[in-house]
C-alpha positions, 0 to 999 in steps of 0.5 A: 210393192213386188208388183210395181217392181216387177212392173217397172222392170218388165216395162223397161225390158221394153226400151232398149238403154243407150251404151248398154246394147248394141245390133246391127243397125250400130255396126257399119261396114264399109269399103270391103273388098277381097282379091282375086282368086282361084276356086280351091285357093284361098283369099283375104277379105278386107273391110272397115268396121264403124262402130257407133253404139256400146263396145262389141267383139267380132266372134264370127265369120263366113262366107257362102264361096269358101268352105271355112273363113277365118280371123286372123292377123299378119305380125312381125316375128324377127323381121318376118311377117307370119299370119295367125289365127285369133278367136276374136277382135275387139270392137270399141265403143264408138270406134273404127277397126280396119281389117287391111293388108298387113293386119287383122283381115279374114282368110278365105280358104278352100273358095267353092268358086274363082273369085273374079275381078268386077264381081262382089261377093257376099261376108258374113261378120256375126258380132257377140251384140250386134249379131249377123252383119252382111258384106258385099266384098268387091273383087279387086286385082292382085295385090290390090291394097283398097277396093 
């Protein structure tokens, strides 16, 4: 009896079970975009997230033109927008999240080179489930609220 249990759980190890996992292939990002900047500034990256598997949480973020990217949100504080950091951002299951101009979006900072209108540049979003996603962020004008 112990062999066929084991059996059985080592065979369905095999087959992924819908709603329980997500990767990559359940994470698209789509309209990503970020500003344009000087080398040694700092720049905001923008994308919306279409999640079509199991709930997941972006944990990570990078980028090979800034020397430390971060999460962060834009809040009203007293009629003031400030930004913060956060650790992490929810992703639901089967849902969309957008990263945009006055909420949650990434903070480039210390860019290693001019982020420059017309060009596209790479964003790394690593998922607790679905690992390491790739962006190609288009480079639009200041000020710009979509790419």
């Amino acid at each position: 009896m112990k062999f066929l249990v084991s059996a059985v759980l080592l065979l369905a190890s095999f087959f992924p079970v819908p709603g329980f996992a997500a990767d990559a292939r359940t994470i698209r990002l789509e309209n990503a975009f970020t500003r344009s900047a000087p080398a040694g500034g700092v720049g905001a990256f923008y994308v919306t997230i279409v999640n079509t598997g199991a709930a997941d949480r972006l944990v990570a973020v990078a980028s090979p033109v800034a020397g430390k990217a971060e999460l962060h949100e834009s809040v009203s504080v007293g009629g003031v927008m400030r930004m913060r950091g956060v650790a992490d951002l929810a992703i639901p299951a089967g849902g969309t999240v957008k990263l945009a101009p006055g909420g949650y979006h990434v903070m480039l900072i210390a860019l290693t080179q001019p982020l420059t209108v017309g060009q596209s540049v790479p964003v790394t979003l690593t998922f607790e489930k679905a690992g390491a996603v790739e962006a190609r962020a288009s480079v639009a004008k200041p000020g710009a609220i979509a790419p």
